[in-house]
C-alpha positions in Angstrom: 183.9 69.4 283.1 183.3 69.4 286.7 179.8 71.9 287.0 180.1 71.5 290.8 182.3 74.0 292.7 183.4 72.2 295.4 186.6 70.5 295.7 187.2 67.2 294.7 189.0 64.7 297.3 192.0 63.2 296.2 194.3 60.1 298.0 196.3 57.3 297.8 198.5 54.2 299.2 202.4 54.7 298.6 201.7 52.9 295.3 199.1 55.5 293.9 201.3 58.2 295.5 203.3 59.1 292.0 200.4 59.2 290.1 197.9 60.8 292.4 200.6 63.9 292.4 200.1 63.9 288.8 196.9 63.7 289.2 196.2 66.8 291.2 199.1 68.5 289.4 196.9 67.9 286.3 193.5 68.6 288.4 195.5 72.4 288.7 196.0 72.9 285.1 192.3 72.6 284.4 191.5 74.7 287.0 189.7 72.2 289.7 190.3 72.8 293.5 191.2 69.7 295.4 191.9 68.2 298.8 194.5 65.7 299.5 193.5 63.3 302.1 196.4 61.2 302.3 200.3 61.6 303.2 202.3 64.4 302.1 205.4 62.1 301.1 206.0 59.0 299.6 206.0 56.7 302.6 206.3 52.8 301.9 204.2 52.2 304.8 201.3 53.6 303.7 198.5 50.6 303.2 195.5 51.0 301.3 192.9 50.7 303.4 194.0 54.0 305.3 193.5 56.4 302.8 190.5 54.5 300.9 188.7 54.7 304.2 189.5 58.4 304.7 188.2 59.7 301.2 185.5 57.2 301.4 184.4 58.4 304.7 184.7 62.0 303.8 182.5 61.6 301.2 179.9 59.2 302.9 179.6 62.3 305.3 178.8 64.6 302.8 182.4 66.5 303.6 183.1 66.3 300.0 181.0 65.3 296.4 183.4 63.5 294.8 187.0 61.9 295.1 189.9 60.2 293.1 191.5 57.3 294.8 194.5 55.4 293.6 196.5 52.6 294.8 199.0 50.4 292.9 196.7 48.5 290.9 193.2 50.1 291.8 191.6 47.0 293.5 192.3 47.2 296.8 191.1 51.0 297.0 188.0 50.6 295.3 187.4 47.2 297.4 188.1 49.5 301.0 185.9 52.2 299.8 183.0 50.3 298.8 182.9 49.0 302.4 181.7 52.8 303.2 177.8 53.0 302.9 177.4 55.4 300.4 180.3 55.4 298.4 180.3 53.9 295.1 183.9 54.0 293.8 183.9 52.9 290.7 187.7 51.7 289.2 187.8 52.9 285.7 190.5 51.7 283.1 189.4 53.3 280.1 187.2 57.0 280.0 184.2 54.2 278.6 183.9 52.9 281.7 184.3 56.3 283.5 181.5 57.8 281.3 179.2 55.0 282.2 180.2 54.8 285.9 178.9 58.3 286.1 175.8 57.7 283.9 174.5 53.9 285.0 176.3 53.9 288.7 176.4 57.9 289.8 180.2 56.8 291.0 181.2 59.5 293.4 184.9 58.0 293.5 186.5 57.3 290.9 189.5 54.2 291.5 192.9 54.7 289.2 195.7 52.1 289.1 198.9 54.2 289.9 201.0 51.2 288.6 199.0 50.2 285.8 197.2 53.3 284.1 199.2 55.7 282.0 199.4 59.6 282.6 197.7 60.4 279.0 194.9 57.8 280.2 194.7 58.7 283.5 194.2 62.5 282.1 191.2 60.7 279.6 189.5 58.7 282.2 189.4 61.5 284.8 188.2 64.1 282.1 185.1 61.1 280.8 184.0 61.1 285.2 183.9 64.7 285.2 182.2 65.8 282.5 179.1 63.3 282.7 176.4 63.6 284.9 174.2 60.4 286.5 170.6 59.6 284.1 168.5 58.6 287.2 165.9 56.9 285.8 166.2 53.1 285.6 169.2 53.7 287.5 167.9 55.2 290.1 166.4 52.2 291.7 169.8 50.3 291.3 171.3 53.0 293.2 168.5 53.0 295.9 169.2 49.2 296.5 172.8 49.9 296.5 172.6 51.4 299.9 169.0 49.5 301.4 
């Protein structure tokens, strides 16, 4: 699972909000500190971009290693916190794609649809992005460009 110590930063919109509590309710039973940079309520009012921005920034500024982001469907949040040099949030529907976000892209955020991803799946895809580590190699120089 997660080899690093150090917390892992946790947000959402209001339409990630239900799922990012499960998310760090589950983050809890496997032991795994976390920070939530986000609201403490539901509040309708919340937009994307704020928290996205927030948990992208924190992690552009080394604050934290690596974050879980959700919004309603997972796009906008992974749009606003690619915007942050950096980051690269990677939204992962299936714990394939979180594997090799991880292995080809060394995601440090990973994106989760609140509205549209599953608790069971969320719990597969968050357990694939934590337990895989980046190759480098070939990938390295992708990465490199990523943020030239």
């Amino acid at each position: 699972m997660e080899k690093n110590n150090s917390p892992i930063v946790v947000g959402s919109d209001h339409a990630g909000y239900e799922m990012k509590e499960y998310v760090k309710k589950y983050l809890s039973q496997k032991g795994i500190s976390f920070e939530d940079c986000s609201s403490a309520n539901y509040d309708p009012s919340d937009d994307y971009p704020v928290p996205a921005f927030k948990l992208a920034k924190s992690i552009a500024n080394g604050q934290y290693n690596r974050g879980i982001l959700l919004c309603g469907s997972g796009i906008g949040a992974s749009i606003a916190a690619n915007r942050i040099k950096g980051v690269r949030a990677a939204l992962c529907t299936s714990p394939e794609m979180a594997k090799l976000a991880r292995f080809h892209n060394d995601s440090n955020v990973l994106v989760l649809g609140g509205r549209t991803t599953t608790q069971e799946k969320v719990e597969q895809i968050i357990d694939a992005w934590l337990s895989n580590e980046f190759e480098g190699g070939r990938h390295q120089k992708r990465i490199e460009l990523l943020d030239s």
